[in-house]
C-alpha positions, -999 to 999 in steps of 0.1 A, spaced: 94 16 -147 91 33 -111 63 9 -104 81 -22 -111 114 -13 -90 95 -2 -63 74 -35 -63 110 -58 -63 125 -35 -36 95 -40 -12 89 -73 -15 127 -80 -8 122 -57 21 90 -71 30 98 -110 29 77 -126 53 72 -97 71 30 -101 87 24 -65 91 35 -37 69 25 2 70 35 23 38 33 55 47 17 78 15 23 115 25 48 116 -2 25 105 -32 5 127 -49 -6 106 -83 -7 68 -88 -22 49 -117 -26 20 -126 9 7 -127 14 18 -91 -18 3 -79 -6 -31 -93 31 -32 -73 7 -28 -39 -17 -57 -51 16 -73 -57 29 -71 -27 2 -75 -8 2 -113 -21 35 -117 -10 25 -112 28 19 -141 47 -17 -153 56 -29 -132 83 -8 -102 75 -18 -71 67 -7 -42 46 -18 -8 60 -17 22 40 -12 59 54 -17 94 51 -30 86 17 -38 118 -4 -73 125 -23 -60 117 -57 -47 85 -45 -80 80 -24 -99 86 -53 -81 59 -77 -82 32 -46 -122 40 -44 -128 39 -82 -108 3 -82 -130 -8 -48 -92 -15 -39 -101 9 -4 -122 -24 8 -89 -45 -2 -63 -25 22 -63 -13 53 -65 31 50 -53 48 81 -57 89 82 -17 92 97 11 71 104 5 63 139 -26 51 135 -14 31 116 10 16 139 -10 19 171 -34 -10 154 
């Protein structure tokens, strides 16, 4: 249930927004519920956009390299780098 609100409040955040950094630091477990509200709302960004994950943690690393989803986003080790890009 988590999954799916967080998934409609981004997008409704996110609308047509071309660049958007989700900062991790915060998340220490994600299955596969979780992993589908980012592949979600990744398709809802524009052509060219990007979405740029941060500070992700190894247990979240770990699911994202399992699901070869680490080649589909953009991993940055903090927040600013994240932003500086």
């Amino acid at each position: 249930m988590f999954a799916i609100n967080f998934r409609k409040s981004v997008i409704e955040k996110i609308a047509k927004q071309p660049f958007v950094v989700m900062d991790f630091s915060a998340v220490s477990f994600m299955d596969s519920s979780g992993l589908g509200a980012l592949v979600s709302i990744l398709k809802k960004i524009p052509p060219g956009g990007e979405l740029r994950l941060a500070c992700i943690k190894d247990n979240v690393a770990s699911l994202l390299q399992m699901t070869h989803m680490d080649q589909v986003f953009s991993i940055f080790p903090s927040l600013s780098a994240a932003l500086e890009r």
